[in-house]
Structure formats: C-alpha cells, structure tokens
N, C-alpha and C positions, 0 to 999 in steps of 0.2 A: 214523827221524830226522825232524824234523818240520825242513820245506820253510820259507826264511826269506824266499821270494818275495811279496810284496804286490801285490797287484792294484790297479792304478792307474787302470785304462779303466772301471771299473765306474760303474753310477749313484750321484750323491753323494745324499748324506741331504738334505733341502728343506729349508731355512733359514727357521729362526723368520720371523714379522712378515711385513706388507704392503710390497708393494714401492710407489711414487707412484701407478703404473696404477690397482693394485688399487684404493685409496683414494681416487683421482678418479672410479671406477666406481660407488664405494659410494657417495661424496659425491651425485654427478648421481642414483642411484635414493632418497636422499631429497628431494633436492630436488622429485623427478617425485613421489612420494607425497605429501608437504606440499601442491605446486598440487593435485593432486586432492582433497584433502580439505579446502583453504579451497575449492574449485567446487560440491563437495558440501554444505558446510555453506552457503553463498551461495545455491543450487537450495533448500534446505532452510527457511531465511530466507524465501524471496520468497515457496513455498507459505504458507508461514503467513499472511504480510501478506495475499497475495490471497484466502486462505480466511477473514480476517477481514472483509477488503472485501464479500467477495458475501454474506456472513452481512448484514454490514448493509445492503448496497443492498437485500436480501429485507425487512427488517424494518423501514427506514424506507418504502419503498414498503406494503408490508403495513399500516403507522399511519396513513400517509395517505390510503388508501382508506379507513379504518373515518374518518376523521375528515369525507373529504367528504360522507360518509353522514348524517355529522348535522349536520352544520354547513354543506353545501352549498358549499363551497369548500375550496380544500388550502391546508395552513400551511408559508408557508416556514419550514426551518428554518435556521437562522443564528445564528451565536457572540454576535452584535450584538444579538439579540429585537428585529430592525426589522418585529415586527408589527404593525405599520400601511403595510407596503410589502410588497404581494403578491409582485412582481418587483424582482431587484438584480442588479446587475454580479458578477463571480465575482472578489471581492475577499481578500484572500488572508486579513483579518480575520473573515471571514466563517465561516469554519469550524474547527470545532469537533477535537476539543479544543485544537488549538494551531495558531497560523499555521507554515503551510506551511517558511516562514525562517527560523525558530528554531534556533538552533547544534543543538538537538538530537533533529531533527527525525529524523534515521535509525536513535533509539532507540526503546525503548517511549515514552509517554507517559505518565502518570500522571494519567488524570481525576480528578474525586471523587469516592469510595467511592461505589458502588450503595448501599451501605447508607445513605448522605447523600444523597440529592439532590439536598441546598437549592442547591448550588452549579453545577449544570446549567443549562445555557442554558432560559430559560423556556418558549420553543417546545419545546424538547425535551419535558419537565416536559407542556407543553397534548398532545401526542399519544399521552402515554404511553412513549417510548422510553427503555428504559433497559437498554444492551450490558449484555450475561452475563457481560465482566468490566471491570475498573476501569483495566486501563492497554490500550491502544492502538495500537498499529502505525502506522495510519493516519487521516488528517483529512477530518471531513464535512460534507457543503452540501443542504441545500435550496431551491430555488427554485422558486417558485409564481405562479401567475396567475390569474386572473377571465377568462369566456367573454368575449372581446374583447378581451384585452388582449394586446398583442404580444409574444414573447419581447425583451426587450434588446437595442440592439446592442451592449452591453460585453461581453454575455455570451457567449464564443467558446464553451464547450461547449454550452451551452442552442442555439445556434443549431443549433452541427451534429448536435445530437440531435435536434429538433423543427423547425428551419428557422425563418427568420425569423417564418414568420406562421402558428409552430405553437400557438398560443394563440389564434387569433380566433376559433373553434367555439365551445369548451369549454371549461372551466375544465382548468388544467393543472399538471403537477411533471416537475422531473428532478433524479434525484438523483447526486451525484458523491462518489466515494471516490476520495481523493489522497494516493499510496504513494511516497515515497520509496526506492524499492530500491536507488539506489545512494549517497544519501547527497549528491547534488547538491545538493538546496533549489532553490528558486525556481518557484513557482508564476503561472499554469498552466501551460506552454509545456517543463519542464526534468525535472518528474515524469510516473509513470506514474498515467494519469486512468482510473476505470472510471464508466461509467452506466448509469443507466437511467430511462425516461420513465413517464409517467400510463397509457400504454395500450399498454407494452413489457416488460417485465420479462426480456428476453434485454441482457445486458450487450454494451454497444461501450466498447471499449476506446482509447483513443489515447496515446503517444508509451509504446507496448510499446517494452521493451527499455530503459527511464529508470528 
C-alpha cells in the first residue's frame, strides 16, 4: 500500500531568476570591467600620441642638422613662415598643424595630404619635412637662432631646455611636440610638452600626466 506521507523538511527546488543581491553583484562587476577598459583604451591613446611625438622630434631635429650643413644656420619652423625671425616666443599660432586651443584639439587633426604639399607651412616645405601620415595627434614648433643670439624670454620651454644664454656660442634649435592627452587645450602650461635641443636628442619632458 503506498504510504500518503509527504516529506515536508526536505531541500525545496531553487526558484527561478536573480534575487536584488545577485543583480547589484552583477551590475558593480560591469561597471569594474567598463573603467578598466576606458583606462586601457586611454594608456592605448596616449602610446600612440607619444610614439608620434618622438617620431617627429627625431625627424625635425634629423632636417635641421642636414639643413645647417648647408645653409650654416637652423630654420625655425613655424605655422606663421616668420622666416626672417631666427627666434620667437612659443606662441600658440606658431605651431603647426593647429593651434593648441582649438575645440578639437584632442582629436586627430587633418593636415594636408602628403601627397599636396602646397599647403604646408613653407619652413616645413624649405627642410624637407613631410610626416609619414596626414592627420596628427599632436602640434609642432621650431625655434632657432644665430651664434649670439639669446634664447627668448617669452619663450618658457626654449629656456628651460637650453637656459637663457643657450644660444650665444652657436647657432641653435629646440624642438617641441604638444600633446593633448586629456583634452584640456591651453598651451603651454595645461598640456603635455616633449623636446629636444641642437645638441640633445634625448627628450625632456614637462607637465607629464596633462
């Protein structure tokens, strides 16, 4: 005769769905995965800009030694072609491709096709430089001098690369690459600055972490 007792105590079967817990668990381990992988793609960003920077401080330093070679002085370069002004203030017009304050300054840029040009700053154009690609990360300066002639005092990075009276030997350059990595604007003082000088080619760096 079959027994009509029911077992009451027994484990119950686990009920469908998330209880709140679960799904504020789940919630927080995306939100943890999301910051890690904007930090990651942000680290991923800033490599790039800076591996474009030391590309070009290598290449406009590398122009400008072949060009004092023949020409017995460096050419600044400058957005401006104030080549007839060996040395200038670090003016935020001054560099190339786009001033430093432009709403879209912590995108690419879009120079002028390599394959044009006509539309490059003409100092650029007299040394030969012309980047391996067309849009830009980051904005560039040359500044230059005649044996005797003083660096600037407008000019805060020229100084603290070569000091005041790094220019009364020899004829002189330093070159600066200005990265926006987080999108601030405002040049010099709010971005991250890389350089390098006529007779340095190891980069200093100033307001890392901008």
């Amino acid at each position: 005769m079959k027994s009509s007792y029911t077992n009451t105590t027994g484990p119950r079967r686990a009920q469908a769905g998330f209880t709140l817990v679960e799904l504020m668990i789940v919630v927080v381990i995306i939100v943890i995965l999301a910051t890690m992988a904007a930090y990651g793609y942000g680290k991923w960003i800033s490599r790039a800009r800076r591996a474009e920077a030391v590309a070009m401080l290598a290449e406009m330093s590398a122009k400008e030694q072949v060009y004092i070679g023949e020409f017995a002085a460096y050419l600044p370069l400058r957005a401006d072609d104030a080549l007839d002004a060996p040395s200038t203030n670090e003016s935020a017009a001054a560099f190339y491709p786009i001033s430093p304050d432009d709403a879209g300054f912590n995108s690419r840029r879009v120079a002028t096709s390599i394959a044009n040009p006509a539309g490059w700053p003409q100092t650029w154009r007299a040394v030969g430089l012309r980047p391996r690609r067309s849009e830009l990360y980051c904005t560039y300066i040359v500044n230059a001098g005649r044996a005797g002639q003083a660096v600037p005092g407008g000019a805060d990075y020229g100084n603290r690369l070569l000091g005041a009276a790094g220019g009364t030997i020899t004829p002189w350059f330093y070159a600066l690459a200005a990265c926006n990595f987080l999108g601030v604007g405002g040049l010099p003082n709010n971005v991250h600055v890389m350089g390098v000088t006529h007779n340095s080619s190891v980069i200093r760096e100033f307001n890392e972490g901008q």
